[in-house]
C-alpha positions in Angstrom: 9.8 -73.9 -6.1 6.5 -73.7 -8.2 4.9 -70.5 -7.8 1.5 -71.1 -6.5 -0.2 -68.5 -8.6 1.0 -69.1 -12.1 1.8 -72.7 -11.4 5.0 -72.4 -13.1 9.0 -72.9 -11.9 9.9 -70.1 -10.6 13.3 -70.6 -9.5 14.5 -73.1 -12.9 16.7 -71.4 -15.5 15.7 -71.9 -18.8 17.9 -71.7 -21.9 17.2 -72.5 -25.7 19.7 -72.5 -28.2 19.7 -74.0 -31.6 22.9 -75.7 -33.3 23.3 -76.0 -36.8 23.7 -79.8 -36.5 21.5 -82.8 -36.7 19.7 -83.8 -33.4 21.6 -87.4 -33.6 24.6 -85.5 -33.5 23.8 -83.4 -31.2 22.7 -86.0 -28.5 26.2 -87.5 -29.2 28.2 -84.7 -28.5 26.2 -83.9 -25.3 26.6 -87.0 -24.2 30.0 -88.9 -25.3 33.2 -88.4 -22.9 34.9 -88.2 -26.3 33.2 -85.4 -27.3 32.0 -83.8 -23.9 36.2 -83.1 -23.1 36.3 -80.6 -26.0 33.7 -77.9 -24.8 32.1 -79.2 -21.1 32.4 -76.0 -18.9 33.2 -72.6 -18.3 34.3 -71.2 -22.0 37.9 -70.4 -19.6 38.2 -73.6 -18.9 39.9 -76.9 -20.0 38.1 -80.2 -18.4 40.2 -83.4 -17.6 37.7 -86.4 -17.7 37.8 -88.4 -14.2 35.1 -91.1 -15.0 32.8 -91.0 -17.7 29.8 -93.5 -17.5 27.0 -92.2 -20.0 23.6 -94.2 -19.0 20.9 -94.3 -16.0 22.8 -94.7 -13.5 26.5 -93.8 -14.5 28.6 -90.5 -13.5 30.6 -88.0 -15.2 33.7 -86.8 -13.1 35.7 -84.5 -14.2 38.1 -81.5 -13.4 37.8 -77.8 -14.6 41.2 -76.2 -15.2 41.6 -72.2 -16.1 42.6 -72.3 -20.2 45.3 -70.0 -19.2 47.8 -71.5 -17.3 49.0 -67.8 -16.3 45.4 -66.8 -15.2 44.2 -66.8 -11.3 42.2 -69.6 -10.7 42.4 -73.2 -9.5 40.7 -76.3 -10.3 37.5 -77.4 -9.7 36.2 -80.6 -10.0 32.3 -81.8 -10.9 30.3 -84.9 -11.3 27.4 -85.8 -13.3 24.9 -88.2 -12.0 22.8 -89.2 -15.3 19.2 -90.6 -14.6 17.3 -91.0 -17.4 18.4 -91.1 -21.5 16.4 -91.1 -24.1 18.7 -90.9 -27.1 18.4 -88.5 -28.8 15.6 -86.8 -27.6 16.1 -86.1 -23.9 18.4 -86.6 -21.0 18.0 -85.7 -17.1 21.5 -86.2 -14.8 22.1 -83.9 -11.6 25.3 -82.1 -11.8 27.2 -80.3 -8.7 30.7 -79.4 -7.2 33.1 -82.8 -6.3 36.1 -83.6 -5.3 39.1 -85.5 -6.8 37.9 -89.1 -5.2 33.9 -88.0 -6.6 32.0 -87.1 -3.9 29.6 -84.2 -3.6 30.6 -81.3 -1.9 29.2 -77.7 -1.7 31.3 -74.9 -3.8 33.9 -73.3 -1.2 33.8 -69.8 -3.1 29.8 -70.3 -2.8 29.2 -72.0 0.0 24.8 -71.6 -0.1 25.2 -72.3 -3.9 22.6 -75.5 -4.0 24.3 -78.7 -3.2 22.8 -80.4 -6.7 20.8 -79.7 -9.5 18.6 -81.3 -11.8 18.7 -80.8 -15.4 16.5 -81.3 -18.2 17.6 -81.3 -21.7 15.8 -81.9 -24.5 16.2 -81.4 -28.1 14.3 -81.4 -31.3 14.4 -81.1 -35.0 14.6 -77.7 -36.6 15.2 -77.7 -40.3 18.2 -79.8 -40.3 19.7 -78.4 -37.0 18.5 -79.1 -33.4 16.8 -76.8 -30.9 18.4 -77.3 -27.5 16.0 -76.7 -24.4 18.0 -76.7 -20.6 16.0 -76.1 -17.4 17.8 -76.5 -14.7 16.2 -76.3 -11.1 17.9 -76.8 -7.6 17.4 -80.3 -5.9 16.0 -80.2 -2.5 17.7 -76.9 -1.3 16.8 -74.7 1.2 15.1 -71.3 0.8 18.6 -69.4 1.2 20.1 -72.2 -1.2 16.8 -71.0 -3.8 17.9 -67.2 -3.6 21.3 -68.4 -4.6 20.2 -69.8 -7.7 18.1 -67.6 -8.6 20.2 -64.8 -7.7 22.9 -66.7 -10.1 20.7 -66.3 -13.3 22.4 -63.9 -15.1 26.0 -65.4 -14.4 24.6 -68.8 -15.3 22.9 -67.8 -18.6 26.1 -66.3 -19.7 28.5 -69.4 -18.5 26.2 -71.7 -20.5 26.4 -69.0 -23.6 29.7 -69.2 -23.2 30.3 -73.1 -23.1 27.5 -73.2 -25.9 29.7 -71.0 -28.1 32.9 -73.3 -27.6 30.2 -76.5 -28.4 29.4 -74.2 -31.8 32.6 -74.4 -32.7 33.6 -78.0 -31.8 30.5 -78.9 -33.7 31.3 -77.2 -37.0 34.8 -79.0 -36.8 32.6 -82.3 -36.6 30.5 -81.2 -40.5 31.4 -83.9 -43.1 33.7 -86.5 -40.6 32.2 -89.2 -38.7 31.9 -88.2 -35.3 
């Protein structure tokens, strides 16, 4: 929802984050199934990848599984719907809950949570590394759907530290081989 005052999104979530890598890199990694199975997802997760079709058009479907096999939890699965790639500067896909066969469907445990939403990444140079910019905005939801989301901020900006941290990592195992 654009706020009719300021004109800006008030509802997106925003997040910038720079990675000691080079942007070329960095696209790859965001982008590759090979890559994206090493750090897509909650930092307590382990993902399983479904399908992985990285273009206009294609879908990533895959499976969240709690990285401690004693911990309470269950599985969750989630599909990427990619819609426009400009390597290596930007990519848009709509993400959301799935099942096992693919298809959309809301989040049991948050059942008004929006049914998709569209993200925005884009990345530029930074002295050798890459600055990472994510906004991420709900696809037509409803009002209560809006709230949701915007109520889910804070829990959202520290999932995506989280996951960012684990793609730190799996990036600086990448520094001097060919990824």
């Amino acid at each position: 929802m654009t706020n009719p005052e300021t004109g800006t999104d008030s509802i997106a979530l925003t997040i910038r984050r720079r990675f000691d890598a080079p942007r070329e890199l960095v696209f790859r990694t965001m982008m590759e199934p090979d890559h994206l199975r090493h750090w897509w997802g909650p930092k307590e997760c382990t993902i399983t990848v479904g399908r992985a079709e990285a273009k206009p058009g294609g879908v990533f479907h895959y499976c969240m599984h709690p990285r401690d096999a004693g911990a309470a939890g269950m599985d969750v699965w989630g599909r990427i719907d990619y819609r426009e790639i400009d390597a290596p500067n930007r990519f848009t896909f709509v993400n959301g809950f799935a099942d096992e066969a693919g298809n959309r469907i809301r989040y049991p445990l948050l059942p008004m949570w929006p049914l998709e939403v569209l993200n925005t990444v884009t990345l530029g140079d930074d002295n050798g590394g890459t600055v990472m910019t994510l906004h991420s905005v709900p696809v037509d939801a409803s009002p209560a759907e809006y709230g949701t989301f915007l109520a889910g901020h804070p829990s959202m900006q520290q999932g995506f530290a989280g996951m960012y941290d684990v793609y730190e990592q799996y990036l600086a195992t990448l520094k001097g081989a060919a990824a």
